[in-house]
C-alpha positions in Angstrom: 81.7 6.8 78.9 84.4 8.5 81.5 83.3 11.8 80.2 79.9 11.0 81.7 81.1 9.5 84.5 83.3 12.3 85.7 80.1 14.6 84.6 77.6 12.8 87.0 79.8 12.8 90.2 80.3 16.3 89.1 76.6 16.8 89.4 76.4 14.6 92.6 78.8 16.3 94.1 77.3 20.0 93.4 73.7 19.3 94.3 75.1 17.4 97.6 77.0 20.6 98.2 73.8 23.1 97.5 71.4 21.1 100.0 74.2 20.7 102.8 74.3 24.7 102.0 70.7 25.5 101.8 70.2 23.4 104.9 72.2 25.9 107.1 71.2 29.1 105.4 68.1 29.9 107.6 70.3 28.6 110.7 72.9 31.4 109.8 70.4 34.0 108.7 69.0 33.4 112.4 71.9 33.7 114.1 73.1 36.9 112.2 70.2 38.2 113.2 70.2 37.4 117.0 74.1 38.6 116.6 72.8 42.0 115.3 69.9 42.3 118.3 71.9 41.5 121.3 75.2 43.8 120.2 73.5 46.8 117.7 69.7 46.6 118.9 68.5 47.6 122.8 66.2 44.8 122.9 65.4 43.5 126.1 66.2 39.6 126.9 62.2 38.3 126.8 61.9 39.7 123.0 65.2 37.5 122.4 64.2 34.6 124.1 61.0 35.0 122.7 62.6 34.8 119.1 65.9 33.4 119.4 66.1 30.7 122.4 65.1 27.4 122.6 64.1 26.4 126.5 64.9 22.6 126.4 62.6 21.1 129.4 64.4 21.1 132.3 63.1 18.3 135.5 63.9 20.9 137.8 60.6 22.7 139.3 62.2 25.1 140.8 62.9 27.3 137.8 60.1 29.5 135.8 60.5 30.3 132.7 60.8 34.3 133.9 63.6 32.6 136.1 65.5 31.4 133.1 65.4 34.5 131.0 66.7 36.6 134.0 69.8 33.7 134.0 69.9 34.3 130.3 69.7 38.5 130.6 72.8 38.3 132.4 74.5 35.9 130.0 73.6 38.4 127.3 74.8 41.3 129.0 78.1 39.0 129.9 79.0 38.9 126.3 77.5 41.8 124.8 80.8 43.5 127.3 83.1 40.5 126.2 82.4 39.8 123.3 81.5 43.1 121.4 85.1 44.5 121.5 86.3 41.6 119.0 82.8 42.2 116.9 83.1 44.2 113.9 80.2 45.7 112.9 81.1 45.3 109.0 82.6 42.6 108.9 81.4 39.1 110.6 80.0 36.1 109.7 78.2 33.1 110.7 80.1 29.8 109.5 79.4 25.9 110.7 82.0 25.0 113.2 83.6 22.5 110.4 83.8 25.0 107.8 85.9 27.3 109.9 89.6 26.5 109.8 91.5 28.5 112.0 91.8 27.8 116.1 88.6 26.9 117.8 87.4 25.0 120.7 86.9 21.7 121.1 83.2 21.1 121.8 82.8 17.8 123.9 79.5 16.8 122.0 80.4 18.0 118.5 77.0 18.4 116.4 76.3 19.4 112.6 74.2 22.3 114.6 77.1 24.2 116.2 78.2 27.9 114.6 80.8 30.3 115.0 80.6 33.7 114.4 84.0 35.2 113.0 85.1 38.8 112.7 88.6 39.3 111.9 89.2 36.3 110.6 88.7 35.0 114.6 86.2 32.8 116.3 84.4 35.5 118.7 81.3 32.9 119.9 80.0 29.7 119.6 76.2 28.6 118.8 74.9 25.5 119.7 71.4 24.8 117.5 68.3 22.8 118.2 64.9 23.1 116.4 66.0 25.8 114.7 67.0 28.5 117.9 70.0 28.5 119.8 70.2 26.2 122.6 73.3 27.5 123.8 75.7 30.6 123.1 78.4 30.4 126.3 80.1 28.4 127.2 82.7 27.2 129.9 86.3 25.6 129.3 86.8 22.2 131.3 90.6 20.9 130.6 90.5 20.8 127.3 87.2 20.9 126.3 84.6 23.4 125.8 81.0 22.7 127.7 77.7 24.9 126.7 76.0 26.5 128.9 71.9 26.4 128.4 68.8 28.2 130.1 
């Protein structure tokens, strides 16, 4: 009897594991590719918005959606000169913000749909997720806290 016991929390364990897993898997092959667009592809910032952004409504009139991808052009071109130093083109990956383990920062609303992407062993950005595109890749620091920044 403990045989099977310790065999079906085995089981529940390992299929609990796969879905969490195969839940993020699209999320992180998303977000590899809008990793390898922005820093390795000259794409322009309407084809990334297009495919990678999510525009959550906003109750302010006075920006167009043309008026948010020009904010987000210059974001993109802000960390495509920040951030591509620490990016190495071989060697980075895309990991939940709980799976990583090293130094991070703290996010002020924590979700299950934040990412970092890691090169070096080293957080180099931070994705915050909604529907399934990024609501949110930069970020400010406010005492201790990190706030995202969305378009």
């Amino acid at each position: 009897m403990k045989k099977y016991r310790g065999l079906l929390v085995f089981v529940v364990f390992f299929v609990n594991t796969v879905v969490v897993l195969s839940q993020n898997e699209p999320n992180e092959k998303m977000l590899n590719e809008f990793v390898r667009t922005v820093f390795y592809r000259n794409t322009n910032a309407k084809f990334i918005a297009d495919n990678f952004i999510y525009f959550g409504s906003i109750n302010n009139s006075k920006y167009t959606i043309d008026d948010r991808i020009k904010i987000l052009d210059k974001h993109l071109k802000k960390i495509k000169k920040e951030k591509g130093p620490l990016l190495d083109p071989a060697n980075f990956s895309i990991v939940t913000y709980n799976e990583f383990k090293g130094s991070k920062i703290n996010f002020s609303n924590m979700s299950d749909y934040i990412f970092v992407l890691v090169s070096k062993n080293n957080p180099v950005m931070y994705f915050n997720l909604r529907n399934g595109k990024i609501f949110a890749f930069d970020y400010i620091i406010k005492g201790d806290e990190g706030l995202f920044i969305t378009y």
